[in-house]
N, C-alpha and C positions, 0 to 999 in steps of 0.2 A: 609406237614403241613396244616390243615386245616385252612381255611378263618373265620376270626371272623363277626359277625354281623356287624362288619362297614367296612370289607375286606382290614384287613392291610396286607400290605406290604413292602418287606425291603425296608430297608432306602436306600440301595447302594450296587452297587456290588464291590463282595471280589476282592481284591484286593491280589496279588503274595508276600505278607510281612507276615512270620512269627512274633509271638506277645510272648513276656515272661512277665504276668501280677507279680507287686512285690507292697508291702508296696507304697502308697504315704505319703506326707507327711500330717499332723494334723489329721490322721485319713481317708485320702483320699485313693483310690485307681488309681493308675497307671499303666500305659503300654507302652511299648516303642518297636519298632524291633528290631529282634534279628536278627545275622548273622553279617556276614563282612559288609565294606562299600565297595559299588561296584562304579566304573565309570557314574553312577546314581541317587547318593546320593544327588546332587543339586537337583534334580528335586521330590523326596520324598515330600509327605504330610508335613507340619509344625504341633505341637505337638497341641492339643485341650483340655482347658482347662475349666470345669466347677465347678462351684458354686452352692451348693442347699442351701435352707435356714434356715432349721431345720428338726427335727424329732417330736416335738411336734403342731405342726399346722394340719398337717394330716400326717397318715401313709405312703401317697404313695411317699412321696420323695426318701423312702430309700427302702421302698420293689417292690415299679414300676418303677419311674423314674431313678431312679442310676443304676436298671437291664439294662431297655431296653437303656438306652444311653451305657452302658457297652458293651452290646451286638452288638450292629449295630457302635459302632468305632471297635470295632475287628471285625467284618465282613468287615468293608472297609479298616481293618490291617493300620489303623493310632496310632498315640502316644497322649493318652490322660491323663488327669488327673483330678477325678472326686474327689471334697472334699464339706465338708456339715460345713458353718457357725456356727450351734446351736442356730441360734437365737441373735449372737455375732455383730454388726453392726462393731466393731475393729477386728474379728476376720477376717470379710467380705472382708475388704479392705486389711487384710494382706495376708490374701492368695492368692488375685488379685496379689498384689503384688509379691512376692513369684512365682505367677506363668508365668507372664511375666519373671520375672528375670531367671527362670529356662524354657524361649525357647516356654512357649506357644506364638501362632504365630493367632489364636484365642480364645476368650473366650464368654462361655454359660453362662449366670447368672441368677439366680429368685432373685431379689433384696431383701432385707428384707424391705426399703422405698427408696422411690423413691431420696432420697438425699444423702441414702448411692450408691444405684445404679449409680446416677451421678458420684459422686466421682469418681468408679471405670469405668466408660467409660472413664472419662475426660481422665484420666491416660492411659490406654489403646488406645485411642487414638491418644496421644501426641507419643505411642512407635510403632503409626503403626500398633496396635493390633484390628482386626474388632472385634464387639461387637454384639452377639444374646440374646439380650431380652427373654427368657424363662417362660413361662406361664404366668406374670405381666410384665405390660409396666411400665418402670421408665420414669414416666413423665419428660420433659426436659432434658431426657436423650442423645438421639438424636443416640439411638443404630442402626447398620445398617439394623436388621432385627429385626423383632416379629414373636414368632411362640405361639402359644394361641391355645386357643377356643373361640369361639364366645359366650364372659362373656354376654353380653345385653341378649342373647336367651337362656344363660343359668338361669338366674334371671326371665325371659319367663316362661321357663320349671316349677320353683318352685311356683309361683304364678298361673299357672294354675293348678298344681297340688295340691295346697292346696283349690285352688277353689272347684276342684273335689271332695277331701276328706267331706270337709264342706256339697257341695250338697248329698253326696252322706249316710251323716248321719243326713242330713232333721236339719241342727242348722240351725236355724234364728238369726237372727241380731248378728253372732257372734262377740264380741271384739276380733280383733287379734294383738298380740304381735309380733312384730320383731326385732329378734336375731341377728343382725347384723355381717360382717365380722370387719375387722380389719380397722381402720379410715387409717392406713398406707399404704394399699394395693389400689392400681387403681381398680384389680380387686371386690372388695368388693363394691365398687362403682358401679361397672358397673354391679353385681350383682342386686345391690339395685335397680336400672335404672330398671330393667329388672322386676323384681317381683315388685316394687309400679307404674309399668306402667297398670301392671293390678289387682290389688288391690286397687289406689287409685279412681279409678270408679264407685267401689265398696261402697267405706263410702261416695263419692260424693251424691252417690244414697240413701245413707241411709241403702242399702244392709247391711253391715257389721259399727262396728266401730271401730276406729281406737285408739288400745290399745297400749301399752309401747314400744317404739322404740328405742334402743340402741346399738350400737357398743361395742365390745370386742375384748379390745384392744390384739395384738397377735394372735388371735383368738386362743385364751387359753382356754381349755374348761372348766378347775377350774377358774377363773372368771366368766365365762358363766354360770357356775352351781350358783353363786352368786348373778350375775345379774339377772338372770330369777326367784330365789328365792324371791327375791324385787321385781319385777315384779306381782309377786303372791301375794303376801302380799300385795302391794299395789293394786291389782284388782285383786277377788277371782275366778272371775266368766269367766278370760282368754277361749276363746271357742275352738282356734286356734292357733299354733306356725307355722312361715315365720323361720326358721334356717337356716343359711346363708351355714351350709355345716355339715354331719354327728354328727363332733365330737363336735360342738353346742346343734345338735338337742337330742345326748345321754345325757349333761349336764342338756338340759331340760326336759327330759323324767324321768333322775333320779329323779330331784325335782316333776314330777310331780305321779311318784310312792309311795312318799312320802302319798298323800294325795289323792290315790286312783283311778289316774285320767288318769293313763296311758292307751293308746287305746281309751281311750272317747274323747280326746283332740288331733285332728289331728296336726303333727309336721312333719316339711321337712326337708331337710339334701340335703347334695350333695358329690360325690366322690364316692358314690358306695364300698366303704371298707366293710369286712367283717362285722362290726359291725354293721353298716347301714344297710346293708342289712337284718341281725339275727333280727335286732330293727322290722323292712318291716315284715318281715315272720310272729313273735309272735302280730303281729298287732300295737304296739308303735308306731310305725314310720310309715308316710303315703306312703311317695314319697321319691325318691333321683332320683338326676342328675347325669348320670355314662359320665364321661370323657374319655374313650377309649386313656390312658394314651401313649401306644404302638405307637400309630396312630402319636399321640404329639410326642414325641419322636424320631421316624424315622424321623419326618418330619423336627427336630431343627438337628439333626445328619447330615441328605444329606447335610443342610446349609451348617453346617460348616466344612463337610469333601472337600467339594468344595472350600470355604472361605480357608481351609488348602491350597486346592495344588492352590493355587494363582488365581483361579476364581473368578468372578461376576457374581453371579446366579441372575436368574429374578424371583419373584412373582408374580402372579397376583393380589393380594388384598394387600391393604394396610387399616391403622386403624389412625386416626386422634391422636395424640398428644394435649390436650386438652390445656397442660403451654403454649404451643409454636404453639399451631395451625397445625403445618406441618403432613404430612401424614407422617406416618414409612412405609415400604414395608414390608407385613404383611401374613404369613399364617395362618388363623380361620378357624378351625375346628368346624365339627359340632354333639352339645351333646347330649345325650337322657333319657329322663323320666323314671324311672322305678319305678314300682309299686308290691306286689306282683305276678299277671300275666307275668309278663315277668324277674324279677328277673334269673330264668332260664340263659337269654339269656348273661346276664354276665357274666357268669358260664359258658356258652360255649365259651362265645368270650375270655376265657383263664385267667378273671384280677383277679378272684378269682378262689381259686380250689373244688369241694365238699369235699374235706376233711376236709377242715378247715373250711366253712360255715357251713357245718351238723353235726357237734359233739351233741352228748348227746342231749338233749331236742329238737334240732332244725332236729334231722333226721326224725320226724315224718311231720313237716311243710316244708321240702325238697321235701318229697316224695309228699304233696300235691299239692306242685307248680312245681312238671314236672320236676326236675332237677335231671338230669340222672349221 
């Protein structure tokens, strides 16, 4: 198999357990070994249990992340079970629940807030169940591990690249509008951190001024499409869009096709999804921030295939818990900018395929960005 642009690799080696993947429950999917119980059975991985948060926030919960955590528990032939909330904060806590009761021995979670995530540590905790925080820190959570990307240099990434866009088509003093992530998410915050660290230097100076800044809440992209409609109305003359991550910055692009303005009004994004990227190529869209989801993935997997068979693995990095102060023990990964010059490089590192990127109108703007 070839090495993607940030050279992942498996999460863990296979392990000697046959897998017979069946139905989980709420819509999850499960796995358990198959075969007898042999004179060994004590000593077997404990079953792994994760939580995704929806399928409307972004794409890649259920076409990247549910793959590669899929893939790399059956390559280390442990028993897991992989279910998706909806967006349900009671759905959240029942399936924790639920899933301790039915033997998981850890659990993976992306919180939906930081208050439903407590809950389901507290709990998880009280039953002896170690807890990996999964791309968002639930504040005051006090989960045993984080596994991320490094959100501050990801919000880095979008503010210089919207710098670039802006220079790069000679606007002066442009008003720029920020689309913010979700008031719920830690990460959206630390998003934010990241891009008004170099943006707000900018209107300091007079460089730039500093237009409509709002959060959307869920990070729904039909509010977002609303919010940024009001946005426009109330200041016509918007130069720039800060979009907190793709399916924002399509929200905004829509409205701003609207009124003629797409391509002349640079807009960021993040995640690297198909869309994002099509947006990138026809010009729409300036920049996006590609998360090498795979990378993530292996990385919360070895956790807690380890955390199964009764270890205590070590990190090197840890990330400050901002409620409570304390450091969490932390793996941050690290994101990268793409523009269309290197769009390409997505494309090779596996997260998207040319066949769904270059359909119809976009197989001529494939061909001109190198993507083979």
């Amino acid at each position: 198999m070839r090495k993607g642009i940030l050279g992942l690799t498996a999460a863990a080696a296979a392990l000697s357990l046959g897998l017979t993947a069946c139905g989980g429950d709420s819509g999850g999917t499960e796995a358990a070994p198959s075969g007898a119980a042999s004179s060994s059975e004590a000593a077997k991985p404990g079953k792994i249990g994760v939580i995704l948060p929806d399928s409307k926030s972004s794409p890649r919960w259920e076409t990247a992340d549910h793959k590669y955590l899929e893939e790399a528990f059956k390559t280390a032939g442990v028993a897991y079970d992989i279910q998706n909330a909806q967006n349900d904060k009671t759905a959240f806590q029942t399936i924790a629940d639920q899933m301790i009761t039915n033997g998981a021995t850890v659990l993976l979670i992306v919180n939906l807030d930081s208050g439903t995530g407590k809950a389901v540590i507290d709990k998880a905790k009280a039953q002896g169940v170690p807890v990996i925080d999964y791309d968002r820190l639930t504040l005051g959570g006090g989960a045993s591990y984080y596994v991320s990307f490094d959100n501050v240099k990801v919000g880095q990434l979008q503010g210089e690249g919207l710098v670039k866009c802006l220079t790069d088509k000679k606007v002066e003093k442009p008003i720029v509008a920020e689309l913010n992530g979700s008031p719920t998410d830690n990460n959206a915050t630390q998003f934010k951190e990241g891009y008004d660290g170099v943006l707000k230097p900018k209107y300091d100076a007079g460089e730039y001024q500093k237009g409509p800044d709002q959060s959307v809440p869920d990070w729904d992209p039909v509010k977002a499409g609303t919010i940024f409609e009001q946005m426009l109305t109330s200041e016509s003359k918007i130069g720039g869009v800060l979009a907190a991550n793709d399916n924002l910055g399509n929200a905004a692009i829509t409205v701003l096709k609207k009124q003629k303005l797409n391509g002349k009004v640079p807009v960021t994004g993040q995640d690297a999804g198909v869309q994002g990227l099509q947006n990138i190529l026809v010009g729409d869209q300036c920049m996006t921030v590609y998360k090498a989801v795979k990378k993530e993935a292996d990385a919360a997997a070895e956790l807690a295939v380890a955390l199964a068979k009764g270890e205590k693995p070590t990190v090197s990095g840890t990330t400050k818990d901002t409620q409570t102060g304390q450091d969490v023990p932390a793996v941050l990964l690290d994101p990268l900018s793409v523009t269309f010059d290197n769009v390409k490089d997505v494309v090779a590192d596996g997260f998207v395929t040319k066949e769904e990127l270059c359909k119809g109108e976009y197989a001529d703007k494939c061909t001109e960005a190198g993507i083979q």
